[in-house]
C-alpha positions in Angstrom: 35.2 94.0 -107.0 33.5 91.6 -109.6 31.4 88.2 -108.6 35.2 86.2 -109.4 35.8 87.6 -105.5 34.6 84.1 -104.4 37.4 82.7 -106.3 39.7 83.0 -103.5 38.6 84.1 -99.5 41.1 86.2 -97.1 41.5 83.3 -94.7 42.1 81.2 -97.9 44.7 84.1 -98.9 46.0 83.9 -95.3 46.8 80.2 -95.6 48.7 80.9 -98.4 51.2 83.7 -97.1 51.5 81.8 -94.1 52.7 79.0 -96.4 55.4 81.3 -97.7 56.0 82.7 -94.1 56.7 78.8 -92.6 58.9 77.9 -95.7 60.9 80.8 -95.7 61.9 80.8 -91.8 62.6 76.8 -92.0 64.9 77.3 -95.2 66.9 79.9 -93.7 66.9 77.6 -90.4 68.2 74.6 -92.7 71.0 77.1 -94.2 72.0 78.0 -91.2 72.6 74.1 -90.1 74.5 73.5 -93.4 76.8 77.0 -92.7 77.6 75.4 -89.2 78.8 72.1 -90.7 81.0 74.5 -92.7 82.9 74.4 -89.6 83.8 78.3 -90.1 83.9 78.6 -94.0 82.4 81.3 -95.7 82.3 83.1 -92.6 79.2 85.8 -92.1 78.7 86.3 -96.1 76.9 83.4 -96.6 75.2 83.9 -92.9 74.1 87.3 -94.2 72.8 86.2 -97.9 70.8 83.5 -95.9 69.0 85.5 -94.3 68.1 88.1 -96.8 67.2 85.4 -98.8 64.4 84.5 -95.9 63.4 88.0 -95.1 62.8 88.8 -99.1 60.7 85.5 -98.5 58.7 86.7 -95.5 58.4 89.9 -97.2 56.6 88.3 -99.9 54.5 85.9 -97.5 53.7 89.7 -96.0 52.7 90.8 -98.9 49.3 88.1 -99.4 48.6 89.2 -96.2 48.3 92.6 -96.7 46.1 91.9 -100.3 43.9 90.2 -98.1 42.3 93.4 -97.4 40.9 93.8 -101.0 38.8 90.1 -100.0 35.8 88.8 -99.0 36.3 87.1 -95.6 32.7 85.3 -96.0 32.8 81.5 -95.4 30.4 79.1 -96.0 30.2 76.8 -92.2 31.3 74.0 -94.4 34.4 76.0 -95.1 34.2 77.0 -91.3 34.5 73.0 -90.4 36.7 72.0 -93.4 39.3 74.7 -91.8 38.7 73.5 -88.2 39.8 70.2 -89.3 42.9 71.4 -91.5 44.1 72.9 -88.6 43.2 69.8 -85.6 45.3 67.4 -88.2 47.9 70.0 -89.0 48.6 70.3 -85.5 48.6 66.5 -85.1 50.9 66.3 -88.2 53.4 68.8 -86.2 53.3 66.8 -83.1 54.3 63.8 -84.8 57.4 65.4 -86.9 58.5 67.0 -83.6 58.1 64.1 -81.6 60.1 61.8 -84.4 63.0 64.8 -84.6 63.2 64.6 -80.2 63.9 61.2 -80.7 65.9 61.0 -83.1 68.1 63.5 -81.6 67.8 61.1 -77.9 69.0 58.1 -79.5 71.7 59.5 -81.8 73.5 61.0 -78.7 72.5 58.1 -76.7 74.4 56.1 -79.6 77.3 58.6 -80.6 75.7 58.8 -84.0 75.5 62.4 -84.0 76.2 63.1 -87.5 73.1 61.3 -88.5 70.4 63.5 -87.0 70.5 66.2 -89.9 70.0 63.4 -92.2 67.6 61.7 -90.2 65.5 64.8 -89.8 65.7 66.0 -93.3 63.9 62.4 -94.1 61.3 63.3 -91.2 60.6 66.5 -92.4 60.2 65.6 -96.0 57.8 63.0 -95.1 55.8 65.1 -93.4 54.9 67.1 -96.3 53.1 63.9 -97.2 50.1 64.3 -95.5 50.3 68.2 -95.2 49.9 68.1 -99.0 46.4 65.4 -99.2 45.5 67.9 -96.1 45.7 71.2 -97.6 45.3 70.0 -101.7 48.7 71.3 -102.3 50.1 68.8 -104.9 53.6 70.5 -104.7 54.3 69.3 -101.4 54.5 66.1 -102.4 57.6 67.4 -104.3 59.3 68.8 -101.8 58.8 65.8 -99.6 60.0 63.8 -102.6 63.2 66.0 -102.8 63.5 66.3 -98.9 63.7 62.6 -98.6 66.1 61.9 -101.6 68.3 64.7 -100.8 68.9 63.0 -97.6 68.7 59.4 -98.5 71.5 60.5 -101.7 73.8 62.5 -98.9 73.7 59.0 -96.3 74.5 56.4 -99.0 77.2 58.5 -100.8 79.0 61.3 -99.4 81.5 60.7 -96.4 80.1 62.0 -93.1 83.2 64.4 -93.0 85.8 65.8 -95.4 89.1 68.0 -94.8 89.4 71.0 -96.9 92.7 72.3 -96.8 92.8 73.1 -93.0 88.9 72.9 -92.7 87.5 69.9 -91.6 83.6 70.0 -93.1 80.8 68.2 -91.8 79.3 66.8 -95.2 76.1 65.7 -93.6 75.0 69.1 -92.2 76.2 71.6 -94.8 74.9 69.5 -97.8 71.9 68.5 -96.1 71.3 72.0 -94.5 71.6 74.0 -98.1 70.3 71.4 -100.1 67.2 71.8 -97.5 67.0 75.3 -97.8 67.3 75.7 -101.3 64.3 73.3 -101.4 62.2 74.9 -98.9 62.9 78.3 -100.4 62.2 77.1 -104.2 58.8 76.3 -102.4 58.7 79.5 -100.5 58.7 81.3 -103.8 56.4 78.9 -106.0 53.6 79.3 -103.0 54.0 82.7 -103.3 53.9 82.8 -107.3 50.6 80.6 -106.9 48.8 83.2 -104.1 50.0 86.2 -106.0 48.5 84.6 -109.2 45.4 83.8 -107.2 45.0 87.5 -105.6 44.9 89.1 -109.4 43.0 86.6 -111.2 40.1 87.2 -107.7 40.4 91.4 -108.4 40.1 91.5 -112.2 
């Protein structure tokens, strides 16, 4: 291994498949909301391609890991501290979105506004790639916030909260929400890998 090894560290690497890893599982957990608001349609198929979708994902997340191996895991302690701190605020971050989502969930049951809690979390969860992407100088989570957000805000303002399809009745909000989601989370899922993989080989040449 050349002097370009302290281009990119194995806990760096790490951070990056685990990236993937998070992405992956929470796409295939949105596609699985938007297949429920199909209210039985499409039936295991599209359970099945959902989750093949997120293990081919993980797989890939798995795949950093493993390269790790061919890294240096030497860290400066400013690194050591910088980290420390990414992860005191990342858990704060996650506290916060979790908090918002229990509420939300409270007071639209407490309201009968049910069908607004995908919509409302899908908002939450896109703005809380906001600060995740200052916190870990990933510039393309501000896209998928971006997307997260508008997806949901475009879905509340004009689509119907339910539609019948011949004797299926859909739940709009949770099947376009849930797949838009997941396609969005997985398009990340894939371009966080692309970026670690390209990382990895540019370090080993």
């Amino acid at each position: 291994m050349t002097q370009s090894s302290k281009t990119i560290t194995a806990s760096a690497l790490r951070g990056t498949a685990s990236g993937v890893i998070f992405m992956a599982v929470f796409g295939t957990l949105w596609a699985y909301t938007g297949i429920m608001g199909l209210e039985g349609l499409g039936g295991p198929l599209l359970l099945l391609t959902a989750v093949a979708i997120g293990i081919a994902l993980i797989s890939c997340g798995v795949s950093l890991i493993r390269a790790t191996r061919e890294l240096t895991n030497q860290v400066s302690k400013e690194d050591l501290r910088r980290g420390k701190r990414r992860r005191v605020w990342f858990n704060v971050i996650f506290a916060a979105e979790g908090l918002a989502i229990t509420i939300t969930i409270a007071v639209s049951n407490v309201t009968r506004h049910t069908e607004l809690i995908p919509v409302i979390i899908a908002i939450i969860v896109g703005v809380h790639f906001l600060p995740l992407a200052s916190l870990f100088h990933v510039k393309l989570y501000y896209f998928t916030g971006a997307l997260l957000c508008l997806l949901a805000i475009s879905t509340l303002l004009f689509l119907p909260a339910k539609i019948s399809l011949g004797e299926h009745q859909i739940n709009t909000f949770m099947s376009v929400v849930g797949f838009g989601s997941a396609l969005i989370l997985w398009g990340t899922s894939l371009a966080i890998w692309l970026m670690g993989r390209s990382l990895k080989y540019s370090t080993i040449k």
